[in-house]
C-alpha positions, 0 to 999 in steps of 0.5 A: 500500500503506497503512503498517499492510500494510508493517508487518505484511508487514515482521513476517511477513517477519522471523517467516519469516526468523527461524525463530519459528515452528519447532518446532526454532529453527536445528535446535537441537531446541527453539523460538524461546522457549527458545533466546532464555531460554538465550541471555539467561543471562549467563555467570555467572548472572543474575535470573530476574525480570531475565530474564523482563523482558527477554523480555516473558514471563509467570511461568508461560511462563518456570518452563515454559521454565526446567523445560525447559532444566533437563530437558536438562541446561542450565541450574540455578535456585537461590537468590540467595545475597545474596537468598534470595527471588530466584531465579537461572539459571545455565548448565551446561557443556552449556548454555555449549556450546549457547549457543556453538553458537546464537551461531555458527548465529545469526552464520552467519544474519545474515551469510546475510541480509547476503549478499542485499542487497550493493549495500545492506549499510549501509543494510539495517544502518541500517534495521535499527538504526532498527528495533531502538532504536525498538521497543525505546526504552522500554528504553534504559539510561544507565550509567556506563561506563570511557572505555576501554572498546571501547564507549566508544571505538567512541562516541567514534570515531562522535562525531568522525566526526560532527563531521568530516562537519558541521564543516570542517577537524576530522578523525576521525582526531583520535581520542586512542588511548590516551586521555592525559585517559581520567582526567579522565573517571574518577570522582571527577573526572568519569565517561563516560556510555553509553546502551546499547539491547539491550547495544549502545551508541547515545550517550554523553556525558562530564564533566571537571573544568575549575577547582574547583567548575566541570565540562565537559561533553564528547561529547555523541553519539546514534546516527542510530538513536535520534535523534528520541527524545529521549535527547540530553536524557536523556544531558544530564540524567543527566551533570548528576545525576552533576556533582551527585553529585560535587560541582561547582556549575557546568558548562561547554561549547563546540560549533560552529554547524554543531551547530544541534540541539545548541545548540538543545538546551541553550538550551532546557535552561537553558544560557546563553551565556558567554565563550570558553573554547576555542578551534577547533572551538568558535565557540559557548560555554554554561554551567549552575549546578547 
């Protein structure tokens, strides 16, 4: 069988599963297309245009779409009241109720899917993420995020799971909860990054401050799903821009050998070796000027 037949038996596969082409998605009484419009309008509203984007939609596909949702009672479109030009969704009561309802129904469809492959269930969960993040690549997002935050520290934990299964004698139990630097990864001494793909987080990066003028980049992580792809680099970048922004003039960091694409990363983007600084699990020690 030739790639582009899996492919396209994987696409049919999913259309069917899915219910995409049901006049009434998950018996709801209205199609894929409209669930996924109500489903996309944040709890206290959000941009029309930001949504139409998400979707892939064409502006005469979403105002047929909006109208209807509108027609049953779900969902208003009024006036950006910081601009007048833009427009934004906002769902009633009936439209919070509904997409409720689609949330659990979808929930109770995932779990069925799950249910079919119990000898497989985490690599069935792995290919689908691969699948997920690589189609939706050109849409991945890097964003300042709280060190606490429940997405930051399921990151952090997936960090030190890694470094427990390639480095010997770390532990992913070395987690700190809570967090006693959480601070220092704060602005305006430092800021935790997350690279987020379709509201899930799949990377993340850190900076602190070690001596004036002088940072530490810390955590570097990238989900098995999105590796490949070329946002290590982009987390790095976007972790250097913010060292800029506050300030520092030059930025530091430690990793270990058993990291070889970690440390073939940085020496391709102009970091140099320098003298320890740290000591286990570090055997290697880089540093930048910005």
């Amino acid at each position: 069988m030739s790639d582009l037949a899996r492919i396209r038996r994987f696409n049919r596969a999913v259309t069917r599963e899915t219910g995409a082409m049901e006049e009434s998605f998950l018996g709801r009484g209205r199609p894929l297309g409209a669930a996924r419009v109500l489903w996309a309008i944040a709890e206290g509203g959000r941009d029309v245009a930001e949504i139409r984007a998400e979707l892939a939609l064409d502006s005469g596909l979403m105002s047929r779409l909006l109208r209807g949702l509108e027609a049953e009672g779900l969902a208003l479109v009024e006036a950006d009241p910081a601009d007048r030009r833009r427009r934004r969704a906002v769902l009633t009561p009936a439209g919070r109720a509904e997409k409720a309802a689609y949330d659990r129904l979808n929930d109770a469809m995932a779990a069925r899917m799950l249910a079919r492959a119990p000898r497989h269930h985490a690599a069935l969960l792995a290919a689908m993420d691969l699948v997920a993040v690589t189609l939706n690549s050109d849409r991945i997002e890097i964003a300042v995020a709280d060190p606490e935050d429940a997405a930051a520290r399921a990151c952090l934990a997936a960090y030190f799971r890694l470094l427990s299964e390639r480095v010997p004698g770390v532990s992913a139990a070395v987690v700190p909860d809570p967090d006693p630097d959480a601070g220092l990864f704060r602005p305006p001494a430092g800021v935790f990054l997350l690279a987020w793909c379709d509201r899930l987080p799949v990377g993340c990066v850190s900076l602190k401050p070690l001596a004036p003028g002088l940072g530490e980049v810390k955590r570097l992580w990238v989900d098995p799903a999105a590796r490949g792809l070329g946002l290590a680099r982009r987390l790095m970048r976007a972790v250097e821009d913010q060292a800029r922004a506050l300030g520092y003039q030059r930025l530091n960091l430690d990793t270990n050998a058993a990291l070889g694409e970690a440390i073939a990363l940085y020496r391709r983007d102009g970091w140099t070796e320098t003298a320890p600084y740290t000591g286990f699990p570090a055997t290697h020690w880089f540093t930048k000027p910005l």
